[in-house]
C-alpha positions as CSV (number, residue, x, y, z in Angstrom):
1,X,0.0,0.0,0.0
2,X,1.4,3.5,-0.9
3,X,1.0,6.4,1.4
4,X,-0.2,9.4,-0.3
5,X,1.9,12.5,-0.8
6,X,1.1,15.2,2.0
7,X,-1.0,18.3,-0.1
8,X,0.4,21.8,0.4
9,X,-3.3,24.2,0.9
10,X,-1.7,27.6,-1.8
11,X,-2.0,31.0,1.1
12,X,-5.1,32.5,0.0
13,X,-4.1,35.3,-2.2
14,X,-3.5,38.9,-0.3
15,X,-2.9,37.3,3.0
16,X,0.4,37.6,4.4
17,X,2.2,36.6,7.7
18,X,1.5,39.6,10.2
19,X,4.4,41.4,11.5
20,X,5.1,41.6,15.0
21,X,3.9,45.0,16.3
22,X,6.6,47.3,17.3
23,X,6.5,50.5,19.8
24,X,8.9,53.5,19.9
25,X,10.6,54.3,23.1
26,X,11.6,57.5,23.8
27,X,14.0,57.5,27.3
28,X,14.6,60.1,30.0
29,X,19.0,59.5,29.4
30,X,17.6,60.9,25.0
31,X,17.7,57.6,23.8
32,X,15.0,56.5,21.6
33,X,14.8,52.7,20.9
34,X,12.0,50.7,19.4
35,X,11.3,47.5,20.4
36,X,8.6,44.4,19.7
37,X,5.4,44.8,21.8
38,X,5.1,42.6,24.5
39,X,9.2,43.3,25.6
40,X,9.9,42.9,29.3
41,X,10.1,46.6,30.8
42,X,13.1,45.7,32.3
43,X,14.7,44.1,29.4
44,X,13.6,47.2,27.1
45,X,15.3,49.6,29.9
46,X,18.6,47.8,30.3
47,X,19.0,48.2,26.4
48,X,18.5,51.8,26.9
49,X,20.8,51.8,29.4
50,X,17.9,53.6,32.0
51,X,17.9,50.5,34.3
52,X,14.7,50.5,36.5
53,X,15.0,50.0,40.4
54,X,13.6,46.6,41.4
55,X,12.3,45.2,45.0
56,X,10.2,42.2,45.2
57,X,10.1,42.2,41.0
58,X,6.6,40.6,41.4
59,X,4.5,43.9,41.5
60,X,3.7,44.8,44.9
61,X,6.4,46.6,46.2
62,X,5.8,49.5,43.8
63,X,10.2,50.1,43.6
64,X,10.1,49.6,39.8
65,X,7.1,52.0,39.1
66,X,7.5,53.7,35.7
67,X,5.3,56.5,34.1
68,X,4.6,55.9,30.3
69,X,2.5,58.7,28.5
70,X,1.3,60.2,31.9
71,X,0.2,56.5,33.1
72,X,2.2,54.6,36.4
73,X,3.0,51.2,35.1
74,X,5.3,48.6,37.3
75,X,7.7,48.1,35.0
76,X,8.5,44.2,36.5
77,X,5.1,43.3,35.6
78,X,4.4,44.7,32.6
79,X,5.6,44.2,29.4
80,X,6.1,47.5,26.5
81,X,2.5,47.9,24.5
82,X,1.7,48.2,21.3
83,X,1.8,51.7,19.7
84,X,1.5,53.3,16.6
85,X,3.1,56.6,18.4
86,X,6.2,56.9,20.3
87,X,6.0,56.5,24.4
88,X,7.5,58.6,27.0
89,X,9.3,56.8,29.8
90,X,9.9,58.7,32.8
91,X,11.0,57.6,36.3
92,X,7.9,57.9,38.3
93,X,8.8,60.1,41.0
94,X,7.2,59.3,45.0
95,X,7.9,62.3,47.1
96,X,7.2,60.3,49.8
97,X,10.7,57.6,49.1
């Protein structure tokens, strides 16, 4: 008995793979970088070279709080959104530390 040969299904025409979505960074040190949504705060920071502060680094100790676009975001937490416009990252400042 001969197996058949697998069939290959043509990609319906105008369909293509979708590119992963990317966001613009723009850092308190000047740098801009742009990176895939989704990216680890931290991860996106380091490559800056703006490291974030860490504590607990599972979201309740509030030591890596960032602001993005005028929003607080813990930055251990969270990962970079996607945007069509570049972000803002600033420190996010507690007068109270």
């Amino acid at each position: 008995m001969t197996e058949a040969a697998p069939t290959t299904q043509p990609r319906p025409a105008g369909r293509s793979v979708p590119a992963l979505a990317r966001t613009t960074l723009l850092w308190p040190n000047g740098l801009q970088t742009t990176v895939d949504a989704g990216t680890d705060w931290l991860a996106a920071a380091q490559t800056a070279g703006c490291p974030i502060p860490t504590g607990c680094l599972g979201g309740s100790c509030g030591a890596c709080e960032i602001t993005v676009d005028g929003d607080t975001v813990r930055a251990c937490v969270s990962g970079v959104p996607a945007s069509a416009e570049p972000l803002t990252v600033e420190p996010w400042d507690d007068p109270a530390w």
